[in-house]
ZAFIZA-252667 format. One record per atom (N, C-alpha, C, O): z, y, x. Coordinates in steps of 0.05 Angstrom, whole numbers, padded with zeros to 5 digits, always signed. Each point is the difference from the previous one (the first is absolute). Layout:
% ZAFIZA-252667
ZYX
...
This chain:
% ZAFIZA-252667
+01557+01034+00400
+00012+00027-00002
+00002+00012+00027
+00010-00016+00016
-00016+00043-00002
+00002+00016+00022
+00032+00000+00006
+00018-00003-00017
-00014+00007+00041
+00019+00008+00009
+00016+00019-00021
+00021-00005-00012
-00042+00032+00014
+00005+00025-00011
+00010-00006-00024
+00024-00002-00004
-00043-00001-00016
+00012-00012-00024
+00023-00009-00004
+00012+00010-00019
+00001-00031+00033
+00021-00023-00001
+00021+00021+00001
+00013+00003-00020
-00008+00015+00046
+00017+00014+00012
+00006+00022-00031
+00021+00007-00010
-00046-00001+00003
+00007+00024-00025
+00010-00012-00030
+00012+00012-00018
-00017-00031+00020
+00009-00014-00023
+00022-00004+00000
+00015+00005-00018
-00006-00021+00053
+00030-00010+00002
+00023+00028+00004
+00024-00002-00003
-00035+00024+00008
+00010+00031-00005
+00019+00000-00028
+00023+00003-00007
-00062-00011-00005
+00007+00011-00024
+00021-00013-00016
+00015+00012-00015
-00013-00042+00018
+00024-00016-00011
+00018+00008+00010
+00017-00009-00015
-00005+00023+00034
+00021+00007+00010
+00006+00032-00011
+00024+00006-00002
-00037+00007-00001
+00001+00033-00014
-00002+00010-00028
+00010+00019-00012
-00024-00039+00005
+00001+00011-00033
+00014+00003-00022
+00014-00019-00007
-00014+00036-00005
+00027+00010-00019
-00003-00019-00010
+00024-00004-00005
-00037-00019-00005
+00013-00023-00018
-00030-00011+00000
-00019+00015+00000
+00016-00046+00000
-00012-00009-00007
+00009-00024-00022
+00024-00006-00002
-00047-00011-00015
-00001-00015-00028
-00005-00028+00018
-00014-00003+00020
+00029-00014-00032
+00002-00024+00000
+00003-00020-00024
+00012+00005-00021
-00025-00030+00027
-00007-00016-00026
+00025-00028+00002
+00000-00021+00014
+00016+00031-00034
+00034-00013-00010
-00013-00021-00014
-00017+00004-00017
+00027-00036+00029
-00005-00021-00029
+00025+00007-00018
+00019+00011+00011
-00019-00017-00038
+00020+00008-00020
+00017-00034+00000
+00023-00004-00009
-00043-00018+00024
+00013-00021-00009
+00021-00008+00026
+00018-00015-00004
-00023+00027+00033
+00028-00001+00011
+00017+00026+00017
+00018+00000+00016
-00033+00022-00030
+00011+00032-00007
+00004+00010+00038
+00016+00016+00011
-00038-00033+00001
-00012-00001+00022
-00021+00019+00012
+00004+00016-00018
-00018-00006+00029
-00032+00001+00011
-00021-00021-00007
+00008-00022+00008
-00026+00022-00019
-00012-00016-00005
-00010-00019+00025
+00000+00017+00018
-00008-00043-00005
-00006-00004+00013
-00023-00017-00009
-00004-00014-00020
-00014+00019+00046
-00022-00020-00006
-00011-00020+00027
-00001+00014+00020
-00007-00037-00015
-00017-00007+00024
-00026+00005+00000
-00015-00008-00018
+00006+00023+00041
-00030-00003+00001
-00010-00021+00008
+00010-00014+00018
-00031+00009-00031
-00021-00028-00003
-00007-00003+00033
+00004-00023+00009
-00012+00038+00005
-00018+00000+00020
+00024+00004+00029
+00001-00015+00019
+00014+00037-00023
+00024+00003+00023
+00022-00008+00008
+00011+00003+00022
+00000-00020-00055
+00014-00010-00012
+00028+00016+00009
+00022-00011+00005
-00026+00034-00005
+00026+00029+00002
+00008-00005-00023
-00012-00008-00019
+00039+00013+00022
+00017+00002-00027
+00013+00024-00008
+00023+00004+00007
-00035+00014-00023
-00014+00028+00004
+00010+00011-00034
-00006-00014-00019
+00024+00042+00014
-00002+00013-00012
-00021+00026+00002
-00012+00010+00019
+00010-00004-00051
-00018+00025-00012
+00009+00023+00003
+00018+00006-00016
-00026+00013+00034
+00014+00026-00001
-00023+00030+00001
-00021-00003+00011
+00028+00028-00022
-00024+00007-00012
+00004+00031+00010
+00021+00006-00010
-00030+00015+00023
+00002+00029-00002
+00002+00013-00024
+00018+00017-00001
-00029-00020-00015
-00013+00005-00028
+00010-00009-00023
-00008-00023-00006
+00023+00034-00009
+00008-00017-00027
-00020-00014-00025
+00006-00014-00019
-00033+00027+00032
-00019-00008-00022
-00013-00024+00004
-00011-00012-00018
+00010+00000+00050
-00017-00007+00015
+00024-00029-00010
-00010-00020-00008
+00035+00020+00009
+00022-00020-00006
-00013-00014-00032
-00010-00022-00005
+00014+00043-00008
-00007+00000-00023
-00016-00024-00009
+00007-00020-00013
-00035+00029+00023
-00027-00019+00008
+00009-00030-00001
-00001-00018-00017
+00011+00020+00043
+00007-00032+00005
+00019-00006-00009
+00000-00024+00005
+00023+00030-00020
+00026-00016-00018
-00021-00002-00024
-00001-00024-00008
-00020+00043-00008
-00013-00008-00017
-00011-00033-00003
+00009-00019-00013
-00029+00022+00028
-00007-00028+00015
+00015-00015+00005
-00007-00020-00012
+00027+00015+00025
+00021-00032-00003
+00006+00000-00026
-00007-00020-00013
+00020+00040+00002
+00012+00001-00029
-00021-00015-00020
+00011-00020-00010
-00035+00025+00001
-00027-00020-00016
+00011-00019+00024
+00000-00020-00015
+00009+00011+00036
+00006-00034+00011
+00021-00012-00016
+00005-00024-00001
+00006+00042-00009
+00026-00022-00002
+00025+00006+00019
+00022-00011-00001
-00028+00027+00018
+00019+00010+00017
+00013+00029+00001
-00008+00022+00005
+00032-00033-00013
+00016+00033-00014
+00008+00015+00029
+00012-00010+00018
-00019+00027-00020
+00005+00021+00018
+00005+00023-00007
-00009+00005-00022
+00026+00019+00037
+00008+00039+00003
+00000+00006+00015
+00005-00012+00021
-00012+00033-00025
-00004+00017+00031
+00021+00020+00000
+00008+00018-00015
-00001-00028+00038
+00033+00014+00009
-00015+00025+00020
-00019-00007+00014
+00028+00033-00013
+00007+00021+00026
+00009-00005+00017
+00015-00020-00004
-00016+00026+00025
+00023-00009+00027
+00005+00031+00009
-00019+00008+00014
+00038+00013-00018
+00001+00018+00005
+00004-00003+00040
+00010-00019+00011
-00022+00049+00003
+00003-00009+00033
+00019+00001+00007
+00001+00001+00025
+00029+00000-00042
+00022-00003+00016
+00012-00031+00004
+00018-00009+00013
-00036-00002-00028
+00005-00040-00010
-00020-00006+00020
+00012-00017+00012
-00028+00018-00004
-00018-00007+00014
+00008-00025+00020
-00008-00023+00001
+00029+00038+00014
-00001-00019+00026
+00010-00017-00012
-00010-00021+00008
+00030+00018-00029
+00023-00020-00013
-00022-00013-00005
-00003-00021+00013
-00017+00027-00034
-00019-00023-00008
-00016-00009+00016
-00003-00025+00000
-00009+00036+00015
-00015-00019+00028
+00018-00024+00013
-00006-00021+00011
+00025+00031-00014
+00016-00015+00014
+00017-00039-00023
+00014-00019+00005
-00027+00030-00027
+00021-00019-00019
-00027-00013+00000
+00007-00023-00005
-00031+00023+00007
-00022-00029+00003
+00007-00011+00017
-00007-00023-00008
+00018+00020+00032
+00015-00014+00025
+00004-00029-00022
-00013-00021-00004
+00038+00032-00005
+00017-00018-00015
-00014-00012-00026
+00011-00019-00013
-00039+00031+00004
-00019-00022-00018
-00014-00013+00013
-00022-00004-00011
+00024-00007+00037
-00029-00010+00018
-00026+00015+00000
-00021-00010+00009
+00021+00036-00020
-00022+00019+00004
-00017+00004+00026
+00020-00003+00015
-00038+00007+00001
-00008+00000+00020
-00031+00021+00009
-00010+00005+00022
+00001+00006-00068
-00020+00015+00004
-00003+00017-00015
+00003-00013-00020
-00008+00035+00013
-00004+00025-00015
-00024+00008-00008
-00010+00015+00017
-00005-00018-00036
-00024+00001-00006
+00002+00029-00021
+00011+00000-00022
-00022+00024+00035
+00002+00011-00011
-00027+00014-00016
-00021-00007+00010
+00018+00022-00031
-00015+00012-00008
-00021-00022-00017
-00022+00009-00005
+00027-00034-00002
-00011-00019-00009
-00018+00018-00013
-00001+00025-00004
-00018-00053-00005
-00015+00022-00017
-00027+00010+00002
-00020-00006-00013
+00024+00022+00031
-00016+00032+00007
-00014-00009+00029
+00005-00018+00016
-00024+00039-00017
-00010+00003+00033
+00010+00006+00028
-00009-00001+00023
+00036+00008-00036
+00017-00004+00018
+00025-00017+00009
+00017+00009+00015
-00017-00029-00024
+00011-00019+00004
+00004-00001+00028
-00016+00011+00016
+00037-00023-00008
+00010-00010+00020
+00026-00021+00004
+00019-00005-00015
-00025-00007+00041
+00030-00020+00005
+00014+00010+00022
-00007+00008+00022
+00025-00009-00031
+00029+00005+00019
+00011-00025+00010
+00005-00017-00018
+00002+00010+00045
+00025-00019-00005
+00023+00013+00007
+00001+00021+00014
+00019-00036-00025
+00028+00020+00008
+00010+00009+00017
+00011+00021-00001
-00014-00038+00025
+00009+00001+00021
-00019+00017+00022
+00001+00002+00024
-00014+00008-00041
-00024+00026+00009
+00022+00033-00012
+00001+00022+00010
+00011-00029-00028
+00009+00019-00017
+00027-00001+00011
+00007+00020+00012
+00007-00036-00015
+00031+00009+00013
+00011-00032+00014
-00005-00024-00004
+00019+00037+00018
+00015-00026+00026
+00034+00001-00002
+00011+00021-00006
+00001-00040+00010
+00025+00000-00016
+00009-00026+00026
-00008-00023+00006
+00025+00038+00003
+00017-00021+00027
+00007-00025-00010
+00012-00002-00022
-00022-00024+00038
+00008-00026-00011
+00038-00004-00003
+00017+00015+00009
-00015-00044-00027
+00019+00002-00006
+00025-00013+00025
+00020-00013-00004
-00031+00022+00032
+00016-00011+00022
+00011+00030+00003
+00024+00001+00005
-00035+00024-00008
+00005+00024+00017
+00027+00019-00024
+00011+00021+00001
-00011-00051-00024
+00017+00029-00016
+00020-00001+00014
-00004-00014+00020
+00030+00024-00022
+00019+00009+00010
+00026-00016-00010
+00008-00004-00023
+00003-00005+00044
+00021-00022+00004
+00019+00000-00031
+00013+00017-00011
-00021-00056+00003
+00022+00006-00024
-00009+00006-00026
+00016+00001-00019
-00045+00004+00016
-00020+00004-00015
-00021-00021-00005
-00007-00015+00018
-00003+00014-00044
-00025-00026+00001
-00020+00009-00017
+00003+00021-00014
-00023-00036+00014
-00015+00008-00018
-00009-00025-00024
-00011-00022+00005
+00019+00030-00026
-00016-00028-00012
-00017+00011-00020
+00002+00019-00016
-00025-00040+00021
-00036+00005-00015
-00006-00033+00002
+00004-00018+00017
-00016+00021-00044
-00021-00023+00000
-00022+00008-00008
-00004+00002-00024
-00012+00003+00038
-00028+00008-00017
-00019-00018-00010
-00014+00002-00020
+00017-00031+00046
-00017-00022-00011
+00009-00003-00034
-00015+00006-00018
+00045-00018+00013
+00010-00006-00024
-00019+00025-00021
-00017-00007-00016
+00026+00039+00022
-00002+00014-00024
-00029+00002+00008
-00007+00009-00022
-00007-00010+00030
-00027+00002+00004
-00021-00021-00013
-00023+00009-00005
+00027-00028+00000
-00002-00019-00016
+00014-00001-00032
-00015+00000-00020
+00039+00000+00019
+00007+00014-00023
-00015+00023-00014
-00005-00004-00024
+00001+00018+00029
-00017+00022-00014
-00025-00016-00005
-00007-00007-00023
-00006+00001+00048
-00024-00013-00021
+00000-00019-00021
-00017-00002-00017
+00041-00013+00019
+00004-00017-00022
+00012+00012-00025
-00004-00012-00021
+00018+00034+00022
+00004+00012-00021
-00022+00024-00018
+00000+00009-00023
-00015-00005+00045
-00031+00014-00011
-00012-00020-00010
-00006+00007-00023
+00002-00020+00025
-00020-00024-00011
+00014-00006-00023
-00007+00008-00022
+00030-00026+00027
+00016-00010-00033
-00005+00019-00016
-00015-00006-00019
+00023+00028+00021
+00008+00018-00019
-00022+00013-00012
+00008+00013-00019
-00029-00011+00022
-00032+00001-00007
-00002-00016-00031
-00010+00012-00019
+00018-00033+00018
-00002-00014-00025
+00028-00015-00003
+00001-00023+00006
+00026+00041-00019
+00023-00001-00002
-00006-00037-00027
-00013-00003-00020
+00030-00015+00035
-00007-00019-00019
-00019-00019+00012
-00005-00019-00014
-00003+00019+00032
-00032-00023+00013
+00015-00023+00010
+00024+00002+00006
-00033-00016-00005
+00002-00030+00015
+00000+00007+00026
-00016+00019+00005
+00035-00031+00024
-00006+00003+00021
-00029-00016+00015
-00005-00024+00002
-00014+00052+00012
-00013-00015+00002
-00008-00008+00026
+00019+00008+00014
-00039-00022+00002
+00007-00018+00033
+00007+00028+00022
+00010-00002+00023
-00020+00027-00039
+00005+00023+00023
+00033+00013+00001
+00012+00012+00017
-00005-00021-00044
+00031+00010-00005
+00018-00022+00015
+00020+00001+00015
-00036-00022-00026
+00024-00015+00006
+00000-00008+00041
+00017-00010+00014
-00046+00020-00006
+00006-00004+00033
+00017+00023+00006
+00013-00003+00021
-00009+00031-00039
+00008+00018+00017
+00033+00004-00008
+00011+00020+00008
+00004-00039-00022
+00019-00012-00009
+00006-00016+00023
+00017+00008+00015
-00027-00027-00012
+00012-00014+00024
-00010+00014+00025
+00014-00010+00018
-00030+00027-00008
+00017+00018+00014
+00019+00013+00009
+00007+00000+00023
+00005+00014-00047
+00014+00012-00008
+00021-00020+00010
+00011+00007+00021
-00004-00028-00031
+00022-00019+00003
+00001+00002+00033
+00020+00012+00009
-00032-00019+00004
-00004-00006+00030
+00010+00025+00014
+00019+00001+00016
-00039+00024-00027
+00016+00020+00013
+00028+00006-00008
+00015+00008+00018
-00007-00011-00040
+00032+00010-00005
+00015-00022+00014
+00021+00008+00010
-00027-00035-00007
+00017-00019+00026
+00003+00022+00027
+00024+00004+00004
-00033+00004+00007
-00009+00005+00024
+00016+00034-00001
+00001+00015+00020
+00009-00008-00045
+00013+00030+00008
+00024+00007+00007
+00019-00011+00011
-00022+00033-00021
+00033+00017+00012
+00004+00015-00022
-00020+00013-00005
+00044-00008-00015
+00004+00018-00024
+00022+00020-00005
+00020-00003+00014
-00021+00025-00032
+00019+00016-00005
+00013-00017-00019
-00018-00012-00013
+00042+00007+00005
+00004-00005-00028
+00028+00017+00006
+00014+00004+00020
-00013+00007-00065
+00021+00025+00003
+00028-00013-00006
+00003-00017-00017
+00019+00027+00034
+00035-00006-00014
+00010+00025-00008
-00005+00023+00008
+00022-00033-00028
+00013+00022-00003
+00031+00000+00005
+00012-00021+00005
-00005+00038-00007
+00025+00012+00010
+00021-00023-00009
+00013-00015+00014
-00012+00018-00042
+00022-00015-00008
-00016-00028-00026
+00012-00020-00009
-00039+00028+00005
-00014-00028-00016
-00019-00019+00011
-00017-00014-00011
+00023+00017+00039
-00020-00026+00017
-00024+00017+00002
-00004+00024+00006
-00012-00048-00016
-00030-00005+00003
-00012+00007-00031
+00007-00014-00019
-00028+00042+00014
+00000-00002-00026
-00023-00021-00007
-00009-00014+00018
+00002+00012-00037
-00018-00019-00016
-00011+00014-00031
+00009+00012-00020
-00037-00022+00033
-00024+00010-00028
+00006-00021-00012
+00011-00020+00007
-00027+00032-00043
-00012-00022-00020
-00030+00004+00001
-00011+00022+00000
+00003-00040+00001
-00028-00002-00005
-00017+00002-00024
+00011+00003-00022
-00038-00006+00024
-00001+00003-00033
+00000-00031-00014
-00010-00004-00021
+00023-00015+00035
+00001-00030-00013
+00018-00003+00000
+00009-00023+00000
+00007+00051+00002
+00041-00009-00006
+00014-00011+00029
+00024-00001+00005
-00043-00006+00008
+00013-00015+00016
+00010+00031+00028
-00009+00021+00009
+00032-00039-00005
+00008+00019+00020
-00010-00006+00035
-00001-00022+00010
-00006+00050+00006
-00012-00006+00018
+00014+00020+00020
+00004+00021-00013
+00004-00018+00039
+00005+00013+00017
-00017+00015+00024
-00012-00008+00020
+00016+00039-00032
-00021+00020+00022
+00003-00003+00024
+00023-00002+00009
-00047-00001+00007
-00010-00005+00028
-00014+00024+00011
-00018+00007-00015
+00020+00003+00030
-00022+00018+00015
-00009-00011+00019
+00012-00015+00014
-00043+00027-00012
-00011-00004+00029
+00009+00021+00021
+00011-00007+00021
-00016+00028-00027
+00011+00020+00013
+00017+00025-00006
+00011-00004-00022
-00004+00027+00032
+00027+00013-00007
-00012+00020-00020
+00013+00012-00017
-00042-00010+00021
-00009+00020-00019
-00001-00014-00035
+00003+00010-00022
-00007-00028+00030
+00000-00020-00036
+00037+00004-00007
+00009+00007-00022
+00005-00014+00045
+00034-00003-00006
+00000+00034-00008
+00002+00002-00024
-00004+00020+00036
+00006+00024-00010
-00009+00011-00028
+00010+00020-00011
-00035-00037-00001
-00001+00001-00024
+00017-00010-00021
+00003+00007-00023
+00008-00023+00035
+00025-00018-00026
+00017+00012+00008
+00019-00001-00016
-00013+00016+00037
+00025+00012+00000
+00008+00030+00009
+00012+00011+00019
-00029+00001-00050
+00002+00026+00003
+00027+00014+00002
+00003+00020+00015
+00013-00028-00026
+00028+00008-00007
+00015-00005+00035
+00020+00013+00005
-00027-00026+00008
+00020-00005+00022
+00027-00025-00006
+00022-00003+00011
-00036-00010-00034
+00034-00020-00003
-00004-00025+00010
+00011-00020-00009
-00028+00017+00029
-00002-00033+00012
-00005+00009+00028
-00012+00021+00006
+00023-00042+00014
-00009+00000+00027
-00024-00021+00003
-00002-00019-00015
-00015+00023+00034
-00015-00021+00015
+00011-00020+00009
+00022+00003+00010
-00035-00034-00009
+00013-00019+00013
-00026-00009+00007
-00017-00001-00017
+00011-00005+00045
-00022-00016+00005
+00002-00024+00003
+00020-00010+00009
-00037-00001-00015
+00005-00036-00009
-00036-00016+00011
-00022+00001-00010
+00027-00007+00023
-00020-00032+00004
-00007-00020-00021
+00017-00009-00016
-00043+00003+00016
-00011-00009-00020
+00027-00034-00009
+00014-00006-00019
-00019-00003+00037
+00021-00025+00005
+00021+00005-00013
+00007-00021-00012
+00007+00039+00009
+00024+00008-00004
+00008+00009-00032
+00022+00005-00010
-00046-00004-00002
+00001+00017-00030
+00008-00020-00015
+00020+00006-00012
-00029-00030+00008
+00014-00018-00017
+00035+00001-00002
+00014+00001-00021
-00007+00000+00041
+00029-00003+00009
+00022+00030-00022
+00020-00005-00013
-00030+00027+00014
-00002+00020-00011
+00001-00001-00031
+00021+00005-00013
-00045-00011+00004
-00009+00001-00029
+00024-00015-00015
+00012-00021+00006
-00009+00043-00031
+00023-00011-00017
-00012-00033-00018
-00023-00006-00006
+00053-00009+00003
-00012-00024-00008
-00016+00003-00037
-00018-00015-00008
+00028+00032-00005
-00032+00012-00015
-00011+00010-00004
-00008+00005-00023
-00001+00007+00051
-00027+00005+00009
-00021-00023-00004
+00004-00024+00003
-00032+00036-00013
-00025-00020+00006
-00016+00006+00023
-00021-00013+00005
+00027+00028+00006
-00017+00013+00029
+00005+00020+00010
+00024+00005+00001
-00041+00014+00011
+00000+00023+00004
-00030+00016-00004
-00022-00011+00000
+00027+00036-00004
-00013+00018-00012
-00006+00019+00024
+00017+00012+00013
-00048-00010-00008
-00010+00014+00027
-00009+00027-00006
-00020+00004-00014
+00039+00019+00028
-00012+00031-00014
+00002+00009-00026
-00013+00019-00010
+00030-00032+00001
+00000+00006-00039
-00014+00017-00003
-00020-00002-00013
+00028+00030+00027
-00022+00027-00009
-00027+00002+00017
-00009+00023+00004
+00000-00037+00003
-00024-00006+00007
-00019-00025-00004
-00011+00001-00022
+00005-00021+00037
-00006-00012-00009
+00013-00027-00013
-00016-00018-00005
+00037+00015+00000
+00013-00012-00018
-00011-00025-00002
-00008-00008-00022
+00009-00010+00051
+00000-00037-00008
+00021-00011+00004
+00018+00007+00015
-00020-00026-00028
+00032-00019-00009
-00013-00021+00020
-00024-00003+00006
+00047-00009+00002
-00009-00028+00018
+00032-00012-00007
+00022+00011+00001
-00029-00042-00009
+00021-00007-00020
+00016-00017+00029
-00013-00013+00016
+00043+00018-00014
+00015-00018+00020
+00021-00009-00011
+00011+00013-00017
-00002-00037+00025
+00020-00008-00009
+00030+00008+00026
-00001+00000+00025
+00019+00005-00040
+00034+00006+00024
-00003-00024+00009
-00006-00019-00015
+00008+00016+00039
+00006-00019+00023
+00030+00015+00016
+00005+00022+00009
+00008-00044-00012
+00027+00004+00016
-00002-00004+00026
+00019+00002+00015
């Protein structure tokens, strides 16, 4: 791709009254995909609502449920900015067509590391964890009911390795603790976030504070019947089963 090109494109992601993007339905996400060859870990994003169209058609005969969401240009920066926090790193836009192109993000917008925020402030993201998660929940959920198979189950223990290694929101409330989901196996499980944007979804109303917690530390937490905890309920929604340790 030319200079020229790059520069008008990356304009154009930045100016346009709204562009289409390709939503998985199974973790109410951006769809993500790896490329074979660059191995970018790269959402679908489209000028054109017809041109979206095209390609959600095509995964959809896959097996892979997808919508195409608007991004009106006043959301723009917010959503450039919330792939940070999915391990996003590429923007492939205009799939498809003759005009295709790749973006990486950090071509598109720059966002001060998490040393320069401002005293007293933190940031918490896992992208490795949810970045992995999604793919494992795109895949499962393709054939709701399958046997795990050697690709699920490596990206499962992934998954495990990275959630050792994090940092989390989990919500209190004012006067009822720590709340707690049911699952759909009855069993009760306690919401976890990776980051504040997943916690602001569970807590539209404003009735829980943030507590950040270390991976080490969550057992200690979890009510004694609790069977685990529950990652992103409104997103991608994995359970990872723990037992209360005192």
């Amino acid at each position: 791709m030319s200079v020229d090109m790059k520069t008008a494109i990356l304009e154009r992601l930045r100016t346009s009254e709204a562009v289409y993007v390709l939503m998985s339905e199974s973790t109410r996400l951006p769809y993500v995909e790896c490329d074979a060859e660059t191995f970018d870990d790269q959402i679908l994003l489209f000028f054109a609502e017809e041109d979206a169209k095209k390609t959600a058609a095509g995964l959809i005969s896959n097996k892979t449920a997808v919508r195409i969401a608007r991004v009106e240009n006043k959301n723009l920066l917010a959503f450039y900015t919330s792939l940070f926090t999915l391990g996003v790193n590429c923007i492939i836009v205009n799939d498809g067509t003759s005009r295709k192109a790749a973006v990486q993000l950090n071509e598109l917008i720059r966002r001060e590391g998490a040393d320069k925020l401002p005293k007293g402030q933190v940031r918490v993201e896992n992208p490795e964890l949810h970045l992995t998660a999604i793919y494992f929940v795109q895949e499962l959920r393709k054939n709701p009911g399958q046997a795990m198979t050697e690709e699920l189950k490596e990206l499962y223990e992934e998954m495990l390795a990275h959630f050792g290694r994090g940092r989390y929101i989990v919500a209190t409330g004012q006067d009822q603790g720590i709340p707690a989901l049911k699952g759909n196996d009855g069993q009760i499980y306690q919401p976890l976030f990776t980051d504040f944007l997943e916690f602001q979804k569970f807590n539209r109303e404003n009735l829980f504070r943030a507590m950040v917690v270390e991976a080490d530390k969550i057992p200690k937490l979890i009510p004694k019947e609790s069977s685990g905890v529950v990652v992103n309920p409104l997103g991608v929604n994995v359970q990872f089963k723990l037992a209360r340790r005192e």
